[in-house]
C-alpha positions in Angstrom: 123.1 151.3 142.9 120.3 149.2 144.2 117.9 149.5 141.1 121.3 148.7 138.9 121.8 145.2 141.1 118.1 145.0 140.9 118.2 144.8 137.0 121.3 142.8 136.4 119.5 140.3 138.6 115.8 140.1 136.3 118.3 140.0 133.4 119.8 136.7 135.0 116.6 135.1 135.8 115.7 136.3 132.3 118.5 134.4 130.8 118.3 131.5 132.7 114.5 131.2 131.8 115.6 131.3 128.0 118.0 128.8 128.6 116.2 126.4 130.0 113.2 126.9 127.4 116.2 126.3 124.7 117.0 123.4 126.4 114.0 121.8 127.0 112.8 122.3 123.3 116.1 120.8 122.5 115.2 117.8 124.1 111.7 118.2 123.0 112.7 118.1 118.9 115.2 115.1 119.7 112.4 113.4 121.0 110.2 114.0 117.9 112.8 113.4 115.5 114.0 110.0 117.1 109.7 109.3 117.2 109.3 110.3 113.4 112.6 107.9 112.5 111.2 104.9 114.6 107.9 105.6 112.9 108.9 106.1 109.2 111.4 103.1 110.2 108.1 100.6 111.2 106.3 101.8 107.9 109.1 101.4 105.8 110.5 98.3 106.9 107.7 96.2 105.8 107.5 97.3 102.1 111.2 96.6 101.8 110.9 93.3 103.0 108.3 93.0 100.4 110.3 94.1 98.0 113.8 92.7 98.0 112.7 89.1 99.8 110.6 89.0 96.2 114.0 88.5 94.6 115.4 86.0 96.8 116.1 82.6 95.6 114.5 79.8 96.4 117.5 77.9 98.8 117.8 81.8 100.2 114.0 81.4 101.3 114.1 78.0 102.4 116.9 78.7 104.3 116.6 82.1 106.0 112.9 82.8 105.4 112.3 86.7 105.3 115.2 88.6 105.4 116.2 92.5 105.4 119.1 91.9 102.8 118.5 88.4 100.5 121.4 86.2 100.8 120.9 85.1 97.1 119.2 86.9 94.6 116.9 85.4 91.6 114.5 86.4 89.5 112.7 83.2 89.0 109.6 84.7 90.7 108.9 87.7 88.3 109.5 85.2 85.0 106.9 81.9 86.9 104.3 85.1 87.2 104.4 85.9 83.3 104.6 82.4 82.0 101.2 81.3 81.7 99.9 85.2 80.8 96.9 85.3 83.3 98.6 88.0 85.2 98.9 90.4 82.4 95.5 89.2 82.0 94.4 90.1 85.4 96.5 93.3 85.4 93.9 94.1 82.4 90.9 93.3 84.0 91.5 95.3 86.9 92.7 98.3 84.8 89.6 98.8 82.9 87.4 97.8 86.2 89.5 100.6 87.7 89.3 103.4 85.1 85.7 102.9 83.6 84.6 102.1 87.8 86.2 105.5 88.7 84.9 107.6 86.0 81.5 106.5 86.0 81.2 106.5 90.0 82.8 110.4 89.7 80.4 111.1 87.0 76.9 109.9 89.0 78.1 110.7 92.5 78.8 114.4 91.8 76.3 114.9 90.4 73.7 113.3 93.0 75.6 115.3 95.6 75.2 118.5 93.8 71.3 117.5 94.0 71.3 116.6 97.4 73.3 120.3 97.9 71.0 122.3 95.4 67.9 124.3 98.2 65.9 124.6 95.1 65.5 121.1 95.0 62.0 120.0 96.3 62.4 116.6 97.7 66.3 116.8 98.5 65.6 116.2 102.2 64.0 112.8 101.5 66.4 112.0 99.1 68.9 112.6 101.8 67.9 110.9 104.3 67.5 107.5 101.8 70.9 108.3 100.9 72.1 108.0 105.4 69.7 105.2 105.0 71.4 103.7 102.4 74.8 104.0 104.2 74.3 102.7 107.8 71.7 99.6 106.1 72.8 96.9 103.8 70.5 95.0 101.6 71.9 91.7 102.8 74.3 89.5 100.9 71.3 87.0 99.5 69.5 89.9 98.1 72.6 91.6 97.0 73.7 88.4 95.2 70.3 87.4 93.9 70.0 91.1 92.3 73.2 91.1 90.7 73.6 87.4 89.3 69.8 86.7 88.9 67.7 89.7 88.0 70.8 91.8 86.3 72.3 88.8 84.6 75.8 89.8 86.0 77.3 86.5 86.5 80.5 86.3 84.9 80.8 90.1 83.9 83.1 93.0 84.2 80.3 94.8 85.6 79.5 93.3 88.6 82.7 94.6 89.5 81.6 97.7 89.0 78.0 99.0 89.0 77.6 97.7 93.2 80.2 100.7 93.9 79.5 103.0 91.4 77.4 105.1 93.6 79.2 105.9 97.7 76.6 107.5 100.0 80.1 108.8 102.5 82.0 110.0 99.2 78.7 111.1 98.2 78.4 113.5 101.5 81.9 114.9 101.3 80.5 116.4 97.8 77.5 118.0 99.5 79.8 119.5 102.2 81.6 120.9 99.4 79.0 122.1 97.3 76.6 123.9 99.9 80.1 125.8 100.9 79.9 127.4 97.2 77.6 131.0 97.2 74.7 130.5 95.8 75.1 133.9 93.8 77.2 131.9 91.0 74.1 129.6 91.0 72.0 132.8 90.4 74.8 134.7 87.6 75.0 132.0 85.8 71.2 131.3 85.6 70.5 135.3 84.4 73.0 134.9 81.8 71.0 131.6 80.6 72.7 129.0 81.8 71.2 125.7 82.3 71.3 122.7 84.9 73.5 121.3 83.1 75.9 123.7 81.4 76.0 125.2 85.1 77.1 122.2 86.5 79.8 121.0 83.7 81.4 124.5 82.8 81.2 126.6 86.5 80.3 124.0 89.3 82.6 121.1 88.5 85.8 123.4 87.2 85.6 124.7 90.7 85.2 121.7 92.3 88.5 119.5 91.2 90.4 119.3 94.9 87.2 117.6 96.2 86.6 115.7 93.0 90.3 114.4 92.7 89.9 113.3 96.5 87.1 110.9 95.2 88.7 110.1 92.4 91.3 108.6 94.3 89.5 106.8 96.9 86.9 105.5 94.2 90.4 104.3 91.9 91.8 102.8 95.4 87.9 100.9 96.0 88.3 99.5 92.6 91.8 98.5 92.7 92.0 96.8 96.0 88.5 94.9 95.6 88.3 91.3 95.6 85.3 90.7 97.3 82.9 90.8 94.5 85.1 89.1 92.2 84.9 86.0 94.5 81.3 86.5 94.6 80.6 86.7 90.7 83.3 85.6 88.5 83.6 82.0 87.8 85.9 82.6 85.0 89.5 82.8 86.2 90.0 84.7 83.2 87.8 87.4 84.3 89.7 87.7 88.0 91.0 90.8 89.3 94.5 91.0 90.5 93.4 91.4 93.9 91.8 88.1 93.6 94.5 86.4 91.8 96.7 87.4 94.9 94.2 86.1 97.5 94.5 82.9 95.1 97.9 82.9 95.4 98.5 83.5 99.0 95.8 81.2 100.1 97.8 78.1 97.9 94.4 77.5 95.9 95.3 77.2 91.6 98.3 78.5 91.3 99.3 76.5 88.6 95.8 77.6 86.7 96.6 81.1 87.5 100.1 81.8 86.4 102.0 78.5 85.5 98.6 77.8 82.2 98.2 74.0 83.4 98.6 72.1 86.4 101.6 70.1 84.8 103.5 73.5 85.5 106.8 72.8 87.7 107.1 75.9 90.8 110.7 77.0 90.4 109.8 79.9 92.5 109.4 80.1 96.3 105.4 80.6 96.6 106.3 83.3 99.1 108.8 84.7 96.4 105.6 84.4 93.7 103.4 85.8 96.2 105.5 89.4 97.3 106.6 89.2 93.4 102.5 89.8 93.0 101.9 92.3 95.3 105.1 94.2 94.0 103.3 94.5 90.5 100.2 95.0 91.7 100.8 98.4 94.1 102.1 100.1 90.7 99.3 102.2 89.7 98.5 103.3 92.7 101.6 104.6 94.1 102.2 106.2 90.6 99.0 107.9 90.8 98.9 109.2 94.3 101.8 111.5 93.9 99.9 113.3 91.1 97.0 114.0 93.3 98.7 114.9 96.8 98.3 118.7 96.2 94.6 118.3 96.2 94.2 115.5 98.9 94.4 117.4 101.8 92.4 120.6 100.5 89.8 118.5 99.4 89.3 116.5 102.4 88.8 119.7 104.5 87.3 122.0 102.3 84.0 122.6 103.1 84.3 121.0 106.5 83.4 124.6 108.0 81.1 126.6 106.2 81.2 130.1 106.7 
């Protein structure tokens, strides 16, 4: 009798212990979930107020300013932007700088990294530690500038948008991670079966290597797209901007008329706040198109080859 009350009493405290574990993970996912919503809700908000407050009117913005839900609509801001043609002009320019900056920058940086990774590779420890040089020191702006504008002739050029980024030491080190987790026997396969440097690199090392190379890619694509730093420091020619520098254009007040209205006799009908989300709207395009395409490989390749072993 006394070993039957004896059990019926663990089973109680049993049950009360899984109880109160339900409960308190009940409490603990609420929690979460309410902490995700606010969360999603603070990263969300802003891009919708981007978005619909660049179809509000011009009394609607004068009026009420910024507003969840636009209290009249127009779309006087999207038609000022293609009037004069420089944005479709811009939208050019930073679409080749983009696409020719990424592939190129892919192109050399791999394969530096895979020379920084290779062990048969005499003086890869020098060239290393040039390469941490390179990323913790900076030339200086003057020098910079005078190598780009006076001694490459630059000035005014597509490619002063691209050649100063076309080699990342950082993005450069993720590749070496990557490729000194690889066994060296393919290395040595490929090599009995006659296989060069460079067939071995194209047809086995790279085919092998595309979550880390499309992790790159994509943070080369999102250097090119977002920079408008060397386009203020190079191009003269308006024709010649960047979007990213036709929105810093735009938001500081400077040209607008040059930029998007093709004289300064052009009449604003737009709200410049209107013209200036209206910008940004157009401009996030690529990007947000491209990302979903390389989301399976982003994580992988950021970690891969993080532990080798």
């Amino acid at each position: 009798m006394g070993n039957t009350a004896w059990t019926a009493s663990k089973k109680t405290v049993r049950t009360r212990i899984r109880n109160d574990q339900s409960w308190g993970e009940k409490v603990f996912l609420c929690f979460m979930y309410v902490l995700i919503v606010l969360f999603s809700l603070v990263c969300v908000i802003p891009f919708w107020i981007v978005l619909v407050d660049s179809f509000a009117s011009e009394a609607s913005f004068l009026q009420y300013g910024y507003q969840l839900i636009p209290s009249a609509w127009s779309l006087d801001a999207y038609k000022y932007l293609l009037v004069g043609g420089q944005f479709l002009t811009s939208y050019k320019n930073s679409l080749v700088i983009t696409i020719a900056g990424t592939v190129l920058a892919v192109t050399i940086t791999s394969m530096f990294a895979y020379v920084l990774a290779h062990p048969k590779v005499k003086y890869r420890d020098v060239l290393s530690f040039l390469t941490y040089l390179a990323m913790v020191l900076g030339g200086g702006l003057v020098g910079f500038y005078m190598m780009v504008a006076n001694w490459l002739h630059l000035k005014d050029s597509l490619w002063a948008l691209i050649l100063p980024y076309i080699l990342n030491p950082f993005y450069a080190f993720i590749l070496v991670a990557f490729y000194k987790s690889l066994p060296y026997e393919i290395n040595e396969a490929a090599t009995i079966d006659g296989a060069g440097d460079i067939r071995l690199f194209y047809k086995i090392i790279l085919p092998i290597s595309t979550p880390v190379i499309a992790t790159v890619s994509l943070f080369y694509a999102i250097q090119y797209w977002n920079d408008w730093y060397l386009s203020l420091l190079f191009i003269d020619n308006y024709k010649l901007h960047p979007l990213q520098l036709m929105i810093r254009q735009l938001i500081s007040n400077l040209n607008v008329s040059a930029y998007v209205g093709g004289g300064a006799s052009y009449q604003v009908t737009a709200p410049t706040s209107a013209i200036q989300l209206a910008t940004v709207c157009l401009t996030i395009g690529p990007i947000v198109l491209l990302y979903p395409f390389l989301q399976k490989y982003f994580v992988k390749g950021i970690t891969i080859g993080a532990v080798k072993g």
